[in-house]
N, C-alpha and C positions, 0 to 999 in steps of 0.2 A: 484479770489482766493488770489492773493497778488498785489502788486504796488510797483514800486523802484523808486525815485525819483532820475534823477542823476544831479537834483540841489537840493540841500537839502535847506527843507520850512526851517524856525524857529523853535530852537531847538532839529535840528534834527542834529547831528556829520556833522561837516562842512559849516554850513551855514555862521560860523564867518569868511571863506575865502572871502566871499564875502562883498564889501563896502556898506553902503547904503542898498540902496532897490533893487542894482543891480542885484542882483539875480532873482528877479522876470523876468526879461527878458533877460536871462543869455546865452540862445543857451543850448550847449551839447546833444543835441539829436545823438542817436542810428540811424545809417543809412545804418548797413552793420550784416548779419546776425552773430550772435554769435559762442561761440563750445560748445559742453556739454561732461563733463566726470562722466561717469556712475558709478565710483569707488567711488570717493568720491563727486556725488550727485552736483557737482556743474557747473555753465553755468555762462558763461564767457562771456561779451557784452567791447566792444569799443565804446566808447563816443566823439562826435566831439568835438570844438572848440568853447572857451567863446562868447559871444557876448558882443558888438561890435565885431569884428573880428580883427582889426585891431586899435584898441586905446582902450589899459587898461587901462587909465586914468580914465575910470567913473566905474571901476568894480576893484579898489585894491584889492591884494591878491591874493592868487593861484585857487582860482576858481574852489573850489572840484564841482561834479566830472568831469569835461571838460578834454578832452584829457587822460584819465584813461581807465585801463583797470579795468572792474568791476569785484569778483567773487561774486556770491551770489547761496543761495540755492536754490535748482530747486524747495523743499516744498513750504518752507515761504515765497520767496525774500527777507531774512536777509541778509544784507551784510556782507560778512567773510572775504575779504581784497580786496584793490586796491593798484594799481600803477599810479601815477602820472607821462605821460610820459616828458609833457613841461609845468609846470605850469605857472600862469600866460602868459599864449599863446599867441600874438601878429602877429603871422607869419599864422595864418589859418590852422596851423597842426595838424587838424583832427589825431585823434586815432582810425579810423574805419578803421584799416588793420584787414585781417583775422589772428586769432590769432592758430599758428600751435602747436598741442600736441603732446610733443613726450617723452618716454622714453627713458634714457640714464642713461649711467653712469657719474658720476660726483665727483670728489672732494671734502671730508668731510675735517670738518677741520685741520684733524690729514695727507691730502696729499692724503690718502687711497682713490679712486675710490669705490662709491657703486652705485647701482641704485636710479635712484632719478627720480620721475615725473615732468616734463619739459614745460615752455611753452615757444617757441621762436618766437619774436616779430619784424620785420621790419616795421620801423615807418616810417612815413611822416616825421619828422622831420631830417630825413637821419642817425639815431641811430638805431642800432639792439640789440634787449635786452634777457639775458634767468635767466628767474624767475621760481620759485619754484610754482607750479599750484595749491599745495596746502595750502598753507602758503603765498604764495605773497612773498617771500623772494627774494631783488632782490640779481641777482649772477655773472649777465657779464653787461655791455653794451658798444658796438663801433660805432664809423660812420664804413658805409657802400657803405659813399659816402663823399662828402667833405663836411665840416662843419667847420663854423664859427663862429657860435653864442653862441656856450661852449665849455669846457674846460676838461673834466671830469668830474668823479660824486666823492660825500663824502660818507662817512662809510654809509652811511644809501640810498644810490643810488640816491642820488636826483642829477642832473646837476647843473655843477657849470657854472653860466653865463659869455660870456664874459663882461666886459664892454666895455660900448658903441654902444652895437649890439641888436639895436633896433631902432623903429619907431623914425627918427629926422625931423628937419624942413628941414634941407640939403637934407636928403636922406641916407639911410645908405644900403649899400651893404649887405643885409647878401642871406647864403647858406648853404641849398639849398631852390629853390627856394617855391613859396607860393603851388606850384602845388603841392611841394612835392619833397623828392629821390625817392621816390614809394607810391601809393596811395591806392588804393581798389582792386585791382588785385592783386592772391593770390599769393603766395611764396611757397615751399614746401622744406619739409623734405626728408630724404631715412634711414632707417637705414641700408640699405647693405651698402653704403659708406658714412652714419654719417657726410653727407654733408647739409648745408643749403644752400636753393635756392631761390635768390633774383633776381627780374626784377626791374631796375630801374633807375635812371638818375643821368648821370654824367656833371660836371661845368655851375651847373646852377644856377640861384640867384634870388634872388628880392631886386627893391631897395626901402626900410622899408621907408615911407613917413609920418610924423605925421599927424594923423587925418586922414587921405587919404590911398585910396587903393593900396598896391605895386604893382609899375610897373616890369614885367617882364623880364628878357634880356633874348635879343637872340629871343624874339616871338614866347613863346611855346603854341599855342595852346590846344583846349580840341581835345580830338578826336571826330573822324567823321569816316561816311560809306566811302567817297571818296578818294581818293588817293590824298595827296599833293605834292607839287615840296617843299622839304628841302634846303632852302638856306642859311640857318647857319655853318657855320665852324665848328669842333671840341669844339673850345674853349670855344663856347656859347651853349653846351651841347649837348649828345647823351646817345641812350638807351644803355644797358647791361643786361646780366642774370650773376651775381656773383655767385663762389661758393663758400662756407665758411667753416671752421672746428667750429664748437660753440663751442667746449672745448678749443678754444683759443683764438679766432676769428681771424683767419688767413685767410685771401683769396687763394683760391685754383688754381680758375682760373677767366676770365673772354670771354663772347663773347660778341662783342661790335657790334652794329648797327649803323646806320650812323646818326637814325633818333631816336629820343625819344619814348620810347613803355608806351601803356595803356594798353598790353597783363600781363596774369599772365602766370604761369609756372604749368606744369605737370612732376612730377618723377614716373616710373616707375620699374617695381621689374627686369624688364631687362637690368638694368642701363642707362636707356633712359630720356632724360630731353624736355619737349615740349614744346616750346613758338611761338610767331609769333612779331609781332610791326605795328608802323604805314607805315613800307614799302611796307606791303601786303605781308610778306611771311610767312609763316609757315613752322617751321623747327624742326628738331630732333637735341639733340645733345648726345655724351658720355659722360654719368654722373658723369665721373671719369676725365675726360679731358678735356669737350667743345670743344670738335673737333667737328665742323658740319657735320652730318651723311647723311644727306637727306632735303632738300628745296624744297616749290614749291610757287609759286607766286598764291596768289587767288582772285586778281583783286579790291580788298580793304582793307580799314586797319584793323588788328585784334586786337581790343580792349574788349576783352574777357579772361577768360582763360580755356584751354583746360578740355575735361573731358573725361575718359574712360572706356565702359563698354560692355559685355558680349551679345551675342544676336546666339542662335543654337549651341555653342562652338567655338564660333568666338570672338576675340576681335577687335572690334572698336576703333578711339579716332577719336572727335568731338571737331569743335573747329568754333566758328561766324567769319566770317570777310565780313565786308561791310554790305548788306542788307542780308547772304546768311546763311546758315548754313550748315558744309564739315563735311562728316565722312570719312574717310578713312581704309582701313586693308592690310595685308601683303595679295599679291599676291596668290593664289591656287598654 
């Protein structure tokens, strides 16, 4: 029916981001399911990271569309706007977070709060962004986590880099690290309490190597079904579930892990927040507080994130950890 290229051939809007012939083996592939909104017809995809991954020397430019959030129409596949979340991308920060819709009220230019269609974005590159979903317009962006590599963004939302903070012969420190502040484990909204919810990791880095792959500190591995012994400090990174105000970006609260999570997050209309981590727990918290409610240890790591659903007038919530798959419900 249609086709989107999200490296543009020749001739086609953006091809000139790329050098050369670079393009032709550029990366950006789609690796994580998209959102669709039914209102105004369009479907929303996240796009990985240029190739090379790690030396933009053979591929100058920003490298449309790598690291973007794409809108396009569910008819045609015409593209109706993107966002550039880290152009020209050096650090592997994939843009294939799940990207959350939500309605809110928001600030026009006159101060005045009106409704506005919303889409908030927690990025791999440790940025949290809220764009206009149907216009692309961007509107906020913060770290969410510590960040080195920029500075802010200009009138037009793009980041502003730091110098120096990028792949050298030395080795350069940047954060956060290649893994990511959060990666493909999803985030969630509430509007009872108009909070954003993020899992994700705190003082961690990589150090940017020319030509060569960043080494990691601190030794974060990927996840696995098994339980591991964490023998990192603090200092060399841990997970968290943030909660955030998006009409300012104020953190609300935080609950911190001891160990880095590849879990994602569930909010609930009970004001309930659900995650787990690579501790092997799975836990509730108040959605309004992060006070931990209820833990339970389920003998491997949760690197999933939760889901929940209906079954005889019963509510369930389900969630993977290790080889196993837990549903759980409240008591009779």
């Amino acid at each position: 029916m249609w086709r989107f290229h999200t490296i543009p051939e020749p001739g086609e809007p953006g091809n000139d981001t790329w050098s050369g012939d670079s393009w032709k083996k550029g990366g950006a592939a789609v690796w994580n399911t998209g959102a669709y909104d039914p209102e105004s017809n369009l479907t929303y995809w996240g796009t990985g990271n240029p190739a090379p991954d790690w030396d933009g020397r053979e591929r100058l430019g920003d490298n449309l569309y790598s690291d973007c959030v794409v809108a396009l129409d569910a008819d045609t596949g015409k593209l109706k706007w993107y966002y550039q979340f880290t152009p020209h991308d050096e650090m592997d920060y994939d843009a294939t977070q799940v990207p959350v819709l939500a309605d809110m009220n928001w600030p026009d230019k006159s101060g005045q709060s009106r409704p506005r269609k919303l889409m908030l974005w927690a990025n791999r590159n440790g940025l949290m962004y809220v764009l206009d979903r149907t216009s692309g317009e961007f509107l906020m962006g913060k770290p969410f986590a510590k960040v080195n590599w920029m500075d802010g963004f200009d009138e037009k939302g793009r980041p502003k880099r730091v110098p120096g903070m990028g792949p050298s012969k030395e080795g350069t420190l940047i954060m956060p690290t290649v893994n990511g502040a959060t990666n493909w484990y999803p985030p969630s909204y509430s509007p009872r309490t108009e909070l954003f919810y993020i899992p994700g990791w705190e003082n961690t880095g990589s150090i940017a190597i020319e030509g060569g792959r960043p080494q990691t500190v601190g030794n974060l591995p990927a996840g696995a079904p098994n339980l591991v012994v964490n023998d990192r400090p603090e200092n060399q990174g841990y997970g968290f579930v943030r909660a955030f105000d998006m009409k300012t970006g104020d953190q609300k609260w935080e609950y911190k892990m001891s160990d880095v999570t590849y879990a994602g997050v569930l909010s609930t209309a009970s004001d309930l927040v659900f995650s787990g981590g690579r501790e092997g727990y799975f836990y509730a918290l108040n959605a309004r507080t992060g006070q931990q409610l209820w833990r339970m240890a389920l003998g491997g790591q949760v690197n999933s994130g939760p889901m929940s659903f209906v079954v005889d007038g019963k509510q369930y919530i389900a969630v993977a950890a290790g080889g196993s798959l837990f549903a759980f419900r409240l008591k009779e």
